[in-house]
C-alpha angles and dihedrals in degrees: 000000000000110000138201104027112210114188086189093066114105126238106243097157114146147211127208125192137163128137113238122324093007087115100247090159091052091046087055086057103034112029089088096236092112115071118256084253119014146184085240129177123181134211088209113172107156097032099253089153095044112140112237104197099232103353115148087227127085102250128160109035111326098324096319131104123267123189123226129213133180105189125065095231097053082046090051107044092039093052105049083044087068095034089056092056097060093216122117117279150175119223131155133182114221101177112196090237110037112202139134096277101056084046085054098048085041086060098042090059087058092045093056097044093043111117132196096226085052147079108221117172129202133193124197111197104215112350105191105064087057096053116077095196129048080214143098092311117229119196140067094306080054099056090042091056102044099029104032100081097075097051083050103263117162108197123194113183107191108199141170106219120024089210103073091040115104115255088241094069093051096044096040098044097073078192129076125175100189122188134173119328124213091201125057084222097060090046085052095057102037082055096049095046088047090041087232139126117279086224094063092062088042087065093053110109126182112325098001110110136178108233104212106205127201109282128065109292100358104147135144138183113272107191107177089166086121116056103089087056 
């Protein structure tokens, strides 16, 4: 259960989307919006933080290591180690069979370690496979997302297409990195959520974003082209 409730605490919960090939996964890592070394646990299903030992490419977690684990014991155990150590770390969960189930236990374990005199941030891979309403969504993402604010959760929902995402995700996360859309329908309700233009969204092009800040209308240009450079 989640300890230590502190109403003082901001809401910095963020929300990532950007159809193939837009970055959402760079934009997790370089949008400044993750502390420089954090307490960090990942929903990864498909490996997109996995450390390649000399690879040219940045891969882990912007540039760091991040251990992997595909049974809920070895995550478990892993993760409240580091947690316990209150010292920053990088841990992700790759279940073997990634479903909805396995993103809701994975939620619940945050939800019960969050604690209200720590930052503790937390990345779900895709979210939208892993939702079944476009609704008000009801279950431990929900409560993490509307109730982890205040025992110091920071959630960050990467996502490909904002409309198969729950509502909750978009109303509870005060911070939006858009890329480019596929769909005009995306693009619309990323524009109406960000009280912009749908044309300005319709100039992004790979690894450019709109960052959408808390206040009506409050957005700035995000160009991450050049950090593989």
């Amino acid at each position: 259960m989640a300890i230590n409730k502190n109403n003082q605490l901001k809401a910095l919960h963020c929300c990532y989307t950007a159809g193939t090939g837009g970055g959402k996964s760079v934009a997790v890592q370089y949008a400044e919006m993750m502390p420089k070394s954090p307490c960090l646990a990942i929903f990864d299903p498909y490996g997109d933080y996995v450390y390649q030992t000399g690879s040219k490419l940045d891969i882990g977690f912007a540039g760091k290591r991040v251990y992997h684990y595909s049974s809920r014991k070895a995550f478990a155990i892993a993760f409240f180690d580091a947690w316990g150590t209150k010292r920053p770390f990088r841990i992700a969960y790759k279940p073997a069979k990634p479903s909805r189930t396995e993103m809701l236990w994975f939620c619940e374990l945050m939800w019960h370690a969050a604690d209200g005199t720590r930052r503790l941030d937390v990345v779900i891979e895709e979210v939208a496979k892993w939702c079944d309403t476009t609704g008000k969504e009801q279950s431990a993402l929900g409560e993490c997302l509307t109730g982890g604010r205040k025992f110091g959760l920071v959630i960050h929902t990467v996502f490909q297409r904002s409309t198969e995402v729950p509502k909750t995700v978009l109303s509870q996360s005060p911070y939006k990195i858009i890329g480019i859309q596929e769909a005009k329908a995306d693009a619309k309700r990323m524009a109406e959520e960000c009280s912009i233009e749908i044309e300005q969204i319709a100039a992004l092009e790979p690894l450019t974003y709109i960052k959408k800040l808390p206040g009506w209308g409050n957005v700035e240009q995000l160009d991450l082209r050049n950090v593989f450079n």
